[in-house]
C-alpha positions in Angstrom: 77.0 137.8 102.0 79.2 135.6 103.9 81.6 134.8 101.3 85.0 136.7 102.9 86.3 135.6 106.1 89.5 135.6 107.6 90.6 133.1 110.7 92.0 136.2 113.0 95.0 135.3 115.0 95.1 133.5 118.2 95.5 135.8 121.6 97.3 132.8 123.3 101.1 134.2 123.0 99.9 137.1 124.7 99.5 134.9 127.9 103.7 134.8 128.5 103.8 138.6 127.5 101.2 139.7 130.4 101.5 137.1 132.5 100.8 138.5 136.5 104.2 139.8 137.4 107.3 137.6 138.1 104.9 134.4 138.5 108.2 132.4 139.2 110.0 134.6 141.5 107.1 136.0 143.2 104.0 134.6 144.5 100.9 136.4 145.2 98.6 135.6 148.2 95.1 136.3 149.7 94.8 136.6 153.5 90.7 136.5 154.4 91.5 137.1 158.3 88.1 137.0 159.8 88.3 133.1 159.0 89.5 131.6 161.3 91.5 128.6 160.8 92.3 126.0 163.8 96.4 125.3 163.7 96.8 121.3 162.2 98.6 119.2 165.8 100.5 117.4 163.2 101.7 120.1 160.6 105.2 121.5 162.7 104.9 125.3 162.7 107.8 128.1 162.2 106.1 131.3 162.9 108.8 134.0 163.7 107.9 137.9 164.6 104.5 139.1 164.5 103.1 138.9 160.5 106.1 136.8 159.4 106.2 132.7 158.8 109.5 131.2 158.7 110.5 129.0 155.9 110.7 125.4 156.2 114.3 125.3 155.6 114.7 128.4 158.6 117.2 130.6 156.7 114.6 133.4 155.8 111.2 134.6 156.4 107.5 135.7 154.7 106.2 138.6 156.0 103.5 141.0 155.1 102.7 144.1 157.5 101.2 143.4 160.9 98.4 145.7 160.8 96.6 143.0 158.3 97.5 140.2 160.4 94.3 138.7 161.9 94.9 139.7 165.3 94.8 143.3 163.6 92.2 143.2 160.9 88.7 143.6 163.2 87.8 147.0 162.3 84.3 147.6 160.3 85.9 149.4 157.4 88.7 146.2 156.7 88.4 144.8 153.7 87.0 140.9 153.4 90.5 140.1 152.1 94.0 142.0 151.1 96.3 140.6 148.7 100.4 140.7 149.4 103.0 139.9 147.0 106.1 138.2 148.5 109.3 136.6 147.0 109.0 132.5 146.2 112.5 131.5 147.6 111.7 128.7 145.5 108.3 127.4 147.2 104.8 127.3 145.2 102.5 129.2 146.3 99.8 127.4 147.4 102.3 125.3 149.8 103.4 129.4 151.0 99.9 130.0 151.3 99.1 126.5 153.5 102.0 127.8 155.7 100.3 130.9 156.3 97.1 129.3 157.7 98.6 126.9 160.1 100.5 129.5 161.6 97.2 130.7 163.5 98.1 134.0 163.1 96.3 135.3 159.6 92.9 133.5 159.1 92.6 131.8 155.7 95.1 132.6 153.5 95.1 131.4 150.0 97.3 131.6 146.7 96.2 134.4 144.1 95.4 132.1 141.0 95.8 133.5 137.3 92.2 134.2 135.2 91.8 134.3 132.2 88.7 135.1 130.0 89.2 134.0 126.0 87.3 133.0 123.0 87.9 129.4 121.7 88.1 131.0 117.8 86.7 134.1 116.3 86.1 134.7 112.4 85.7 138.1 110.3 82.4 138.2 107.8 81.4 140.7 105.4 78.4 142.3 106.3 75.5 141.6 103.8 72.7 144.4 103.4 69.5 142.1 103.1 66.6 141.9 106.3 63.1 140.9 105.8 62.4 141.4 109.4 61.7 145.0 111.3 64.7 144.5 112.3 67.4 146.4 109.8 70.7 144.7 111.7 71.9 142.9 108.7 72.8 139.3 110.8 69.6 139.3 112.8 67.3 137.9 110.0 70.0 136.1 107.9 71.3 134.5 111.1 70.1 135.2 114.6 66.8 134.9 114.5 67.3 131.1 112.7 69.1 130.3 116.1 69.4 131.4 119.3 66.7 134.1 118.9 64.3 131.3 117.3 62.0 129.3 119.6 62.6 126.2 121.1 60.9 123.8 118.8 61.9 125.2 115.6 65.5 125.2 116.3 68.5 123.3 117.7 69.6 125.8 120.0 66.7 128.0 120.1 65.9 129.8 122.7 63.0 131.5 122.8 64.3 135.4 122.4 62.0 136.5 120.0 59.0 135.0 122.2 60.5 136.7 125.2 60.4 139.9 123.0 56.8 139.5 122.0 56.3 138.5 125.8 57.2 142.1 126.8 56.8 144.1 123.8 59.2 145.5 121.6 59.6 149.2 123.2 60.6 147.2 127.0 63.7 145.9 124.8 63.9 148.6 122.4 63.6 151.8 124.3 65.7 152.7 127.1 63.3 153.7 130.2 63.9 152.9 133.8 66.5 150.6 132.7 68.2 148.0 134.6 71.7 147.5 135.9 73.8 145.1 133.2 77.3 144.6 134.8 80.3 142.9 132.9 83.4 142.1 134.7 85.7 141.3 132.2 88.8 142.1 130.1 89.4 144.9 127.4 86.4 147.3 126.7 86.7 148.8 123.4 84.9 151.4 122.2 82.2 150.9 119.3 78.6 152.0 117.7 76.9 149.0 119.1 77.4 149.9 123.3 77.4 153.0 125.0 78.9 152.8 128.5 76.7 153.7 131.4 79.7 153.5 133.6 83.2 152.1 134.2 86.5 151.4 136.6 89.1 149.2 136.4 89.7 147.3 139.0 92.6 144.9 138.0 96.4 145.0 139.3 97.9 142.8 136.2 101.0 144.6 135.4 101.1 145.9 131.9 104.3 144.7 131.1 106.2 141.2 132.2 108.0 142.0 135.9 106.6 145.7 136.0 104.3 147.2 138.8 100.8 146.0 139.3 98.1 148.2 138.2 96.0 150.2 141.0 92.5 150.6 141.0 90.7 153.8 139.3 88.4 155.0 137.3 89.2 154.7 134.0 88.3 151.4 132.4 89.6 152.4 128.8 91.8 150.0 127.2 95.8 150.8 128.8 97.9 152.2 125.4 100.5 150.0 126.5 98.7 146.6 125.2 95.7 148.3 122.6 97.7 147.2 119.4 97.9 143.1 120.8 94.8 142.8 123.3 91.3 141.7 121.6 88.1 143.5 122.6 86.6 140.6 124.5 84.8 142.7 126.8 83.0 144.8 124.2 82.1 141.4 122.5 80.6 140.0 125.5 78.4 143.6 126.1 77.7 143.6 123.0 75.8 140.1 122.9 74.3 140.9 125.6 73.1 144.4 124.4 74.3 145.1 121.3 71.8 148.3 119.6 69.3 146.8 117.9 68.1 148.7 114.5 71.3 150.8 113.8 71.8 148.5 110.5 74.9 147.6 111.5 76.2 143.8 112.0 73.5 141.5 115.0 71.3 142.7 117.8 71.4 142.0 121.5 68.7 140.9 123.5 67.7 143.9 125.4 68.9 147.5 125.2 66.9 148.8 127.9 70.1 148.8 130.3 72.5 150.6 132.0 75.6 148.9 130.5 78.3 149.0 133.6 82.3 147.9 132.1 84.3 146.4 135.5 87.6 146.0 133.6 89.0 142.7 135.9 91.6 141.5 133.7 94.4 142.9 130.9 94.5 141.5 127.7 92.2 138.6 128.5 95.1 137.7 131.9 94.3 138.7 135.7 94.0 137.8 139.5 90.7 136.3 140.5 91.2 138.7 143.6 90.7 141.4 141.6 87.4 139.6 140.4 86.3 139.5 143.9 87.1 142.8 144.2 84.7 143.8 142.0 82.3 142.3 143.5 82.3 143.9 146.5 82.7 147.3 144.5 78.9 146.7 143.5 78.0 145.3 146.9 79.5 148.4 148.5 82.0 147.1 150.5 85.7 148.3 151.1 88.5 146.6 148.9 91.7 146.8 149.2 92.8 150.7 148.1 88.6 150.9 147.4 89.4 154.4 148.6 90.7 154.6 144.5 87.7 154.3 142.6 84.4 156.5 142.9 81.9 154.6 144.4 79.1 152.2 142.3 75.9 154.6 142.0 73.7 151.8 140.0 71.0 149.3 141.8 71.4 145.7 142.1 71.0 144.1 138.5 72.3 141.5 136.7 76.7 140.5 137.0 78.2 139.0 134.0 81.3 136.6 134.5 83.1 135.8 131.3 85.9 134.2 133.0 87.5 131.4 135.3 90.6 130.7 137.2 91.4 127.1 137.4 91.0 125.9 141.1 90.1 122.5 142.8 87.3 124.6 144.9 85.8 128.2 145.4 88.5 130.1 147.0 86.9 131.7 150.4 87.6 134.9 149.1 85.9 134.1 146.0 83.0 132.7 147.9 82.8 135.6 150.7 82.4 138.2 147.5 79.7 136.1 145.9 78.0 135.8 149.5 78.0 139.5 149.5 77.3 140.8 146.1 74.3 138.1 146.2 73.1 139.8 149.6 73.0 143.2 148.4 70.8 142.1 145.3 72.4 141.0 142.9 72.4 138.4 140.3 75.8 136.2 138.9 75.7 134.7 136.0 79.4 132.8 135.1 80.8 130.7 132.2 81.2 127.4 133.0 85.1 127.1 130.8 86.5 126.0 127.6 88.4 123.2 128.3 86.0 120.1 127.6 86.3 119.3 131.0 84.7 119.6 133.8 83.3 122.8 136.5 84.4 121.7 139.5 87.9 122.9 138.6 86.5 126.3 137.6 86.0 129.3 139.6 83.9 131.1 140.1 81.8 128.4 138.1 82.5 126.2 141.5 81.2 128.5 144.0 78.0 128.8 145.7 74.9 131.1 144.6 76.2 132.0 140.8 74.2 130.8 137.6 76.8 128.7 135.7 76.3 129.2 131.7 77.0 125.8 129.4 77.7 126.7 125.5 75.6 124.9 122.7 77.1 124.4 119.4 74.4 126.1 116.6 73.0 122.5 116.0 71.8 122.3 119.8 74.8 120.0 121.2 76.8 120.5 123.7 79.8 122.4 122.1 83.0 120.4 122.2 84.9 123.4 123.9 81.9 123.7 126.9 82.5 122.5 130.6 79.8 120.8 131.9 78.8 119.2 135.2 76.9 119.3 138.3 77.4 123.0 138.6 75.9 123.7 135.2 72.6 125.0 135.6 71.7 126.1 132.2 73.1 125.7 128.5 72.7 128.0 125.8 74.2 128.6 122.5 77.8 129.8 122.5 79.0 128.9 119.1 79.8 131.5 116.6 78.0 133.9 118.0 78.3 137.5 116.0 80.2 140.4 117.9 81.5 143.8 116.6 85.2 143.2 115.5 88.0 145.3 117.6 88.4 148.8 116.0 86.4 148.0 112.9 83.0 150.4 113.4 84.1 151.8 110.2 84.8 148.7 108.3 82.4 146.4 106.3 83.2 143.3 108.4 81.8 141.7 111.6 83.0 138.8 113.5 81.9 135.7 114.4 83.0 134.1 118.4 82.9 131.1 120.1 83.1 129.8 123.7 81.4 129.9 127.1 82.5 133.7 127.1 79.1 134.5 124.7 76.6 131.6 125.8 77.0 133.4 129.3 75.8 136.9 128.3 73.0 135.8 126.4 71.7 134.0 129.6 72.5 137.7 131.4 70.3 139.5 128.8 67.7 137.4 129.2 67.7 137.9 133.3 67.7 141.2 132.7 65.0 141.9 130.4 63.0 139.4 133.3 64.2 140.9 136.1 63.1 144.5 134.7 60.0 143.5 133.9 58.9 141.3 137.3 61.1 142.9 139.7 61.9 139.5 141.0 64.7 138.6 143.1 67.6 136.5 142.4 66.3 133.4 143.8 62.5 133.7 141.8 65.2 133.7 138.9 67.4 131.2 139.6 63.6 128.5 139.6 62.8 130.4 136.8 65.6 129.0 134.6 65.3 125.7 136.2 61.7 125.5 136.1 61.4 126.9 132.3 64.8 125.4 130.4 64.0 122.9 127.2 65.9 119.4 126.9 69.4 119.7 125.0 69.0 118.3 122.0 72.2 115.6 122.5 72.3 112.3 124.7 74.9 113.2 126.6 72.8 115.8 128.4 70.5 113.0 129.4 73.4 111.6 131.8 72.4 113.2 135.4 74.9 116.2 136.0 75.8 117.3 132.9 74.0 120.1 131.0 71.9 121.4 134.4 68.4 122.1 133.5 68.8 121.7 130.2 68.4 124.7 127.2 67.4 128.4 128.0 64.3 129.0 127.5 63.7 132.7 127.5 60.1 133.6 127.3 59.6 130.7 129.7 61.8 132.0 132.2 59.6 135.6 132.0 56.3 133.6 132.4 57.5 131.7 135.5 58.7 135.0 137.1 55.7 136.5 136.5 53.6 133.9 137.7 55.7 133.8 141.1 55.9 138.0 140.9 51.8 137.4 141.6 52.1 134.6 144.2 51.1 131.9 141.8 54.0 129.3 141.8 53.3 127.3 144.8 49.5 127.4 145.7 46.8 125.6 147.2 43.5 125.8 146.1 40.1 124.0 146.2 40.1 120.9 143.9 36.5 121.5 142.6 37.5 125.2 142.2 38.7 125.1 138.7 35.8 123.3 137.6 32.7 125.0 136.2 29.2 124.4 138.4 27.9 122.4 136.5 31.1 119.9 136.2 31.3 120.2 139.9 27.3 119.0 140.4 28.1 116.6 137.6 31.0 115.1 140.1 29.2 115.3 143.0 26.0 113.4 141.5 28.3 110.7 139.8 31.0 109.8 142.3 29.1 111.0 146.1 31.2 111.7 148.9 30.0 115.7 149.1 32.0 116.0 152.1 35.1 114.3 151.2 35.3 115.8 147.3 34.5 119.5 149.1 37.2 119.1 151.5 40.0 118.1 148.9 42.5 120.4 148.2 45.0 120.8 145.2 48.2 121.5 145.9 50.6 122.6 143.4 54.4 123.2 144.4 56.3 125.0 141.3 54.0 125.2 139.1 53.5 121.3 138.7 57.4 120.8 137.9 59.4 118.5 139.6 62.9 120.1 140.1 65.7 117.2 139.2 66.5 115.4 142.1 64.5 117.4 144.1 61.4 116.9 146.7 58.8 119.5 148.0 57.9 119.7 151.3 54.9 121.1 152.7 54.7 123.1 155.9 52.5 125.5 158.1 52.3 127.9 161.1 49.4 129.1 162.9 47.2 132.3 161.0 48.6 134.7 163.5 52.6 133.9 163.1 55.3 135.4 161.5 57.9 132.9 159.0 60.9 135.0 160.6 60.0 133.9 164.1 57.8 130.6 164.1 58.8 127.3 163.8 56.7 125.1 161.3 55.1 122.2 161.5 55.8 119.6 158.7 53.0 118.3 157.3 54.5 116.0 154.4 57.2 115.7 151.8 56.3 114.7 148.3 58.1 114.1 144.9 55.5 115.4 142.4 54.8 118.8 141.5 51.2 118.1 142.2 49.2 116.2 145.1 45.6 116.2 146.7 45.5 116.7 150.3 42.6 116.6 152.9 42.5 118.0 156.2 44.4 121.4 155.3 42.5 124.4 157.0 43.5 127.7 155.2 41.5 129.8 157.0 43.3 128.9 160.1 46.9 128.2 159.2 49.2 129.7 156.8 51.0 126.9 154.5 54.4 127.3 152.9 56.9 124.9 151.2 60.7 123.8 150.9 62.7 122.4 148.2 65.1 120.0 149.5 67.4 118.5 147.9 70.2 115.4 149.7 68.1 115.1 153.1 68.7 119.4 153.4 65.9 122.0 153.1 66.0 125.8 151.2 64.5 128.6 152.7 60.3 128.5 153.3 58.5 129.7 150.1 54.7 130.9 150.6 51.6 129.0 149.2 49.2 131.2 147.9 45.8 130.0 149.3 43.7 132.8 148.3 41.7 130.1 146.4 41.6 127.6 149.5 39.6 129.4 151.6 36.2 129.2 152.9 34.8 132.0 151.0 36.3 130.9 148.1 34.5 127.3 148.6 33.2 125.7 145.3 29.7 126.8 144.5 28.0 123.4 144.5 29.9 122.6 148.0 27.8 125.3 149.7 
């Protein structure tokens, strides 16, 4: 079955064919004018007519058009940012961009950096014709379902998709009704029998050939004629992991197909702008763009963004950040690869900005994969390695590939959150614990150094019993300790061990469902019965460092009790304790 397999050949060259235009002679920049930006005393300025900066040597001048100067740029419908390309004169452009911003005169402006989104290595297999599941996809029983798909405990990189499956039933995954949102923002979307395409728009500017016009935004996301016969399909292959048809007996299955599958083409041939990323972010979060007025508006709900891509940048570009803030406000959910260089995140955007999941890759053994990224912004790993895709513009052939990299660990994570998010209706922070709360150790030592792997290895049916125990209030509660106890344990306990009062007085409260977030403490508050959390300031009662505690003195039928996570002396938002089994009328049969 797996005897023929050809290495297919590397997409690297392509990066000097479709490089962003004139990288060398022209720079491209991103002015975010409603940050404001104090001018540096000691950085000498040379700002000439309105919208132009002088360069340092005096003989010439940037300058981009006045009505996007900050001064300029107030009106509701501006965009967050615009992007201008201007000529080098021999300076880089982040030292043309630093100009920029100590002139005063245009908010933050920041250089355009190059993404990319490519797999590490990809094989070609013949497609065998055995299953001994229900399943009829030929890879799923020969392959899948001995990996990723298996359980935790019974494989290195298991991850618990065929629990999550029985979890929720087979028609939730199988059928598609009331399906949620999938987004991909990615590269090249290639046709094939394993998606169908809810929607699409393409949203990048990378110019199709070396020193020719940037692209504009429109509608159609098919792949440009210009680069079909040397791009890959990468942006099929990362649908298609995610949500690939399962039972068409044809090469592996996804993990749900009970979505709307939305292709946001970013990038050309596997090269872009991360502006144009963040541009497609606030397409979904409905906010103007720059030339927005292009592309038909998004007419999905908030669901579930994949990000199969990086730039390499020392920090989260505001730009970056500001379209994260927003897509993250109007519902949405970011899940991002954390990069393939064996290095670390913090040089990887958008994997180093604020509010996104960031998605390690596992080799098939369970260790860390010696391609992934990891650190501190890693919150979850998941296998990545030689994961099976459809094969560019080979529906019709026997043969099915085989990929590797952050790209695919990422959209397994996504099609997890979305079968979760469909079935609880939870928001994205209920997801966000759920992973941490629910993820398995990584099988490999290195993951056992703090700020590494994240959490540790997706856990996918853990992840949908978490959300559904916070869905129905049940993940931080306080309740009567005697109250799980039968009568007769709690007469028992009251005979033996006295103190009526003191034992029917004791509470248990659990924060998280007994798990102790990593470096993490839980901190119990409360306001009076009568008070709102929007308005009311809350009394502290105590911070504590286990998931569990028993506390006297609470009084649930006159105060209402929430708690915090906090994490390096600073608190999250205020969570609600359920205390329906704290009150008085709930009180342990033997203590009344």
């Amino acid at each position: 079955m797996m005897k023929h397999f050809t290495i297919l050949a590397s997409m690297l060259s392509l990066a000097g064919m479709l490089m962003p235009a004139q990288a060398q002679e022209t720079v491209r920049l991103v002015f975010s004018p409603d940050k404001a930006v104090s001018k540096s005393e000691n950085t000498p300025q040379r700002i000439g007519a309105a919208g132009c900066v002088t360069t340092p040597d005096g003989l010439t001048q940037w300058c981009v058009p006045t009505q996007n100067t900050k001064a300029n740029s107030m009106s509701r419908a501006a965009p967050l940012f615009e992007v201008h390309a201007l000529p080098s004169h021999g300076y880089d452009a982040g030292y043309i961009a630093h100009l920029f911003t100590q002139s005063g005169q245009f908010g933050v402006v920041e250089a355009d950096v190059v993404t990319t989104t490519r797999p590490v290595d990809t094989m070609e297999l013949a497609i065998g014709s055995d299953s001994t599941t229900q399943i009829n996809d030929p890879y799923f029983a020969s392959y899948q379902l001995n990996r990723y798909f298996a359980i935790p405990s019974k494989a290195g990189a298991g991850s618990g998709i065929i629990d999550l499956w029985n979890a929720v039933g087979m028609p939730a995954v199988l059928e598609v009704k009331d399906p949620i949102d999938l987004i991909f923002i990615d590269s090249e979307f290639e046709t094939s029998k394993e998606v169908d395409y809810h929607s699409g728009r393409s949203l990048t500017t990378t110019a199709l050939i070396k020193g020719g016009p940037f692209q504009k935004p429109n509608d159609d996301f098919s792949v440009r004629p210009e680069v079909d016969d040397v791009c890959d399909a990468h942006g099929l292959q990362v649908i298609a992991t995610a949500s690939a048809k399962v039972n068409n007996k044809f090469g592996g299955v996804g993990i749900t197909n009970n979505v709307n599958r939305h292709a946001l083409r970013a990038l050309t041939c596997g090269t872009g702008f991360l502006s144009d990323s963040a541009n497609a972010l606030l397409f979904l979060a409905g906010k103007p763009f720059q030339d927005s007025n292009l592309v038909t508006p998004y007419a999905g709900k908030p669901g579930i963004i994949n990000m199969s891509l990086g730039s390499k940048t020392n920090s989260c570009p505001v730009y970056m950040q500001n379209a994260v803030d927003e897509a993250i406000k109007a519902g949405f959910t970011i899940v991002v690869s954390a990069g393939n260089e064996g290095a670390t995140t913090s040089s990887k955007s958008p994997a180093n900005c604020r509010g996104v999941i960031v998605v390690g890759a596992l080799d098939t053994d369970g260790t860390i994969a010696s391609y992934s990224n990891t650190g501190k912004e890693v919150d979850v790993m998941a296998q990545g390695s030689w994961i099976p895709i459809p094969c560019e513009d080979k529906d019709d052939d026997a043969l099915y590939c085989f990929s590797s990299g952050t790209s695919f660990s990422t959209p397994v994570v996504s099609g997890v959150l979305a079968v979760v998010k469909r079935e609880t209706g939870v928001d994205d922070a209920t997801l966000k614990l759920a992973l941490m709360l629910s993820s398995e150790q990584v099988r490999d030592a290195r993951c056992d150094v703090a700020d590494t792997c994240g959490a540790g290895r997706l856990n996918a049916s853990g992840v949908m019993g978490f959300a559904r125990l916070a869905a129905a209030g049940g993940l931080n509660r306080i309740e009567h300790a005697l109250g799980a106890k039968t009568e007769c344990d709690q007469l028992w306990l009251l005979d033996h061990f006295g103190q009526k009062a003191r034992l029917c007085n004791l509470y248990k409260v659990t924060f998280m469902n007994g798990v102790l977030l990593n470096n993490a403490s839980y901190q119990l508050v409360s306001i009076p019965k009568e008070a709102s959390w929007d308005t009311a300031t809350p009394t502290v009662i105590n911070t504590f460092t286990k998931g569990e505690v028993l506390l006297e003195s609470l009084t649930p039928d006159t105060l209402q009790y929430g708690m915090q996570v906090c994490e390096n002396g600073a608190c999250g938002d205020v969570l609600m304790m359920n205390t329906g089994k704290a009150t008085s009328e709930s009180k342990p049969v033997a203590c009344k």
